[in-house]
N, C-alpha and C positions, 0 to 999 in steps of 0.2 A: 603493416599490421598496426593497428589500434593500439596504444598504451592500458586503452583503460575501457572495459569493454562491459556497458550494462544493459539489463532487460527490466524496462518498468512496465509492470500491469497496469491496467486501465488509465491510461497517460494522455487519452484524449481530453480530459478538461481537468481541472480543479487541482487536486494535491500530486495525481501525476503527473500532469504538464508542468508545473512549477518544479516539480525534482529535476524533469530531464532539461529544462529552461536553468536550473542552476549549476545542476552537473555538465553543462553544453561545454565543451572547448575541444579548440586543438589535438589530437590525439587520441579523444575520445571517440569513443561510436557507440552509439544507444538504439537498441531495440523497442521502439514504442507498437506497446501494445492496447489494443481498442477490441472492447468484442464484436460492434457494430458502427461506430461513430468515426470513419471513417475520415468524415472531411476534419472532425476535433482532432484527428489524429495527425493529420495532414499538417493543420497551423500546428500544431509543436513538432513536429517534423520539420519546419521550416525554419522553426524558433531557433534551433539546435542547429541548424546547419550556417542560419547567420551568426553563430558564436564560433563556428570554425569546427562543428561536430561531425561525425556521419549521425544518419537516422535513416533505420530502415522500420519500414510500418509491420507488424504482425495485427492478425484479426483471430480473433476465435473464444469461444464462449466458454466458460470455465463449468460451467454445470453440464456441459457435453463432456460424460469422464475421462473421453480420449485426448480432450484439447490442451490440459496443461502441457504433457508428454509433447505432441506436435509444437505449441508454442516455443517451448524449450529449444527443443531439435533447431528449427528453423532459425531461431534469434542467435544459438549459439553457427550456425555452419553462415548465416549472415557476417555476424559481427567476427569472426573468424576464435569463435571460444566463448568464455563468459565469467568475469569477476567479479560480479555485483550481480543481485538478481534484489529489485524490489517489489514487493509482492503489494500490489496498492489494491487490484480491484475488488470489489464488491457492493453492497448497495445496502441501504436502510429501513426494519421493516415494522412500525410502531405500532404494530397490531396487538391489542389485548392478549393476554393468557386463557381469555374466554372467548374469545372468536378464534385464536389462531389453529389453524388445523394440522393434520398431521404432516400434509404436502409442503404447507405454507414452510415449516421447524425445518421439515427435511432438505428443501431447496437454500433456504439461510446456510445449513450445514455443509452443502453438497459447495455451494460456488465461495463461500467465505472457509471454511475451516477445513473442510477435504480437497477442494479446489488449492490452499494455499500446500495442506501436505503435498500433494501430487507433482505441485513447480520445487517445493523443496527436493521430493524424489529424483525427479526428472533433473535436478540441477546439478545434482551431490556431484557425480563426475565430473560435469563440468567446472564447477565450483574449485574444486580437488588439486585443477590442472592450472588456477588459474592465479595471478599475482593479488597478493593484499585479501581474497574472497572474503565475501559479508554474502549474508542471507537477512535482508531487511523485512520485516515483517509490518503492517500496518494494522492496526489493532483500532480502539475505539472507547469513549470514554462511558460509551453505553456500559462496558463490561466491568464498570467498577462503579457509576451516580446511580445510586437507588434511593429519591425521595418523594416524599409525596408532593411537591411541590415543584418536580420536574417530569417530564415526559419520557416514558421507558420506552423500551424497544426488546423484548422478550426473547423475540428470536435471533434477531442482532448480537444480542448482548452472551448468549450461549454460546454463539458460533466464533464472537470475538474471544471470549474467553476460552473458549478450546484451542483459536491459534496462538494465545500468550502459552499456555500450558506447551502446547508444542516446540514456541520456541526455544522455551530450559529444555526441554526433553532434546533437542537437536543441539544446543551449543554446549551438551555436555557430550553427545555422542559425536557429534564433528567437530572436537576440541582436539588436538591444539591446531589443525590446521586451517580451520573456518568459521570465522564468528558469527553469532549469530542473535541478531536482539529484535525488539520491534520499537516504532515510534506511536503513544498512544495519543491523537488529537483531541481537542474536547470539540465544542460547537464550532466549525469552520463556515465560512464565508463561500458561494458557491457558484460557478459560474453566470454572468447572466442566462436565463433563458434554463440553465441546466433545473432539472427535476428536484425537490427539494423537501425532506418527510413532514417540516412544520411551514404554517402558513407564518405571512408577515408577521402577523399580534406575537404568534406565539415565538419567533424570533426575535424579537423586541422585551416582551415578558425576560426572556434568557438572561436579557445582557443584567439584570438584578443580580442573578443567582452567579454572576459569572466574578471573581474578587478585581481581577485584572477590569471587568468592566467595558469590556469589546469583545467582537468577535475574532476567533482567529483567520490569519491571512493562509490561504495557499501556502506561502511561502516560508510561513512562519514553522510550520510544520516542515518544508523540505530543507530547510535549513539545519533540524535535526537530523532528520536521513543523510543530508549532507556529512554531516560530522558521523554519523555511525560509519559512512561508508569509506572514512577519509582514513588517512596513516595514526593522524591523532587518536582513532579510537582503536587501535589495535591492541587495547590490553581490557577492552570492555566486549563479554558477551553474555549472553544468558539474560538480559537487559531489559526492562521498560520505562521508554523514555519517557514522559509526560509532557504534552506541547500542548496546552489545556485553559494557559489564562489560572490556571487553579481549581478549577472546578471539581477536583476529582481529592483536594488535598482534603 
């Protein structure tokens, strides 16, 4: 049996795969989960197994309202239970407040902020049962830079800030046995090839606005996850972490 047993969402590329690429060792078993991207799930599957990890793949779409529940199930009767649950996936949507429609708000809300309640729900038992439990939450620096001088994200930034809100609402109600915080990134660095909501210019344009003066790494972010999810932070919940460069100060 696994020491140490986690399920990260969307871990096929970018700030997923870097979490399960740092959490990888000995002992551990990680459920990477992809809603489509298969083969990205694959290479960090492999990543984690050359660190001496398990990794078992899960697939399934978080705006399908049955799929958190199923992921869960699965990742926990894989991994044999569940200690860590990082709730990473979702996606970026910079659509004006005057074009965005009512589908467009509801789908941001349905796979970002209902999609994260749902794996929280779906986790709480397992969570309950299991050593050290965290409930990591990825959140977004959309949900707090409102300037004219930077590019918003309307629907994003609702749905992030609904699962901050939810996080205090959970780490006081699954207090004292389960902590539960989120890690907020600012502008992050993105896989080659991967999908990406600003062009080059306007990624360039950022790094002014940014104090730190770069972009963030993958890693830079799972390094905080990391520590949320380690012994050291067992007296922190209710939390947001900011792994931002500054952006958000």
């Amino acid at each position: 049996m696994a020491e140490r047993r986690i399920l990260v969402t969307g871990a096929a590329s970018g700030i997923g795969a870097a979490v399960c690429r740092l959490l990888a060792a000995p002992g551990v078993a990680i459920a990477v989960h992809t809603r489509a991207n298969r083969e990205g799930a694959e290479r960090t599957a492999a990543a984690v197994r050359e660190k001496g990890g398990m990794a078992h793949l899960v697939l399934g779409d978080l705006e399908d309202a049955a799929a958190p529940a199923r992921i869960v199930a699965e990742a926990a009767a894989a991994l044999g239970g569940l200690d860590v649950l990082v709730a990473n996936a979702g996606f970026a949507d910079r659509t004006p407040i005057a074009q965005l429609t009512a589908e467009a708000f509801a789908r941001s809300q349905a796979v970002i902020a209902q999609g994260f309640l749902a794996l929280a729900q779906a986790a709480a038992s397992h969570l309950a049962a299991g050593q050290e439990p965290r409930l990591i939450a990825v959140s977004s620096f959309v949900a707090h830079v409102f300037r004219t001088d930077t590019p918003t994200f309307p629907a994003s930034a609702a749905a992030k800030a609904a699962v901050e809100a939810l996080v205090k609402a959970l780490a006081i109600e699954w207090a004292p046995k389960i902590t539960v915080n989120a890690v907020v990134p600012g502008y992050t660095r993105k896989d080659a090839g991967a999908h990406r909501a600003l062009t080059d210019a306007q990624w360039q344009e950022t790094l002014a606005r940014i104090p730190l003066r770069r972009l963030g790494e993958p890693e830079d972010v799972a390094a905080g996850i990391a520590f949320l999810a380690s012994p050291a932070a067992r007296y922190v919940t209710g939390q947001l972490l900011h792994v931002d460069g500054g952006i958000a100060v």
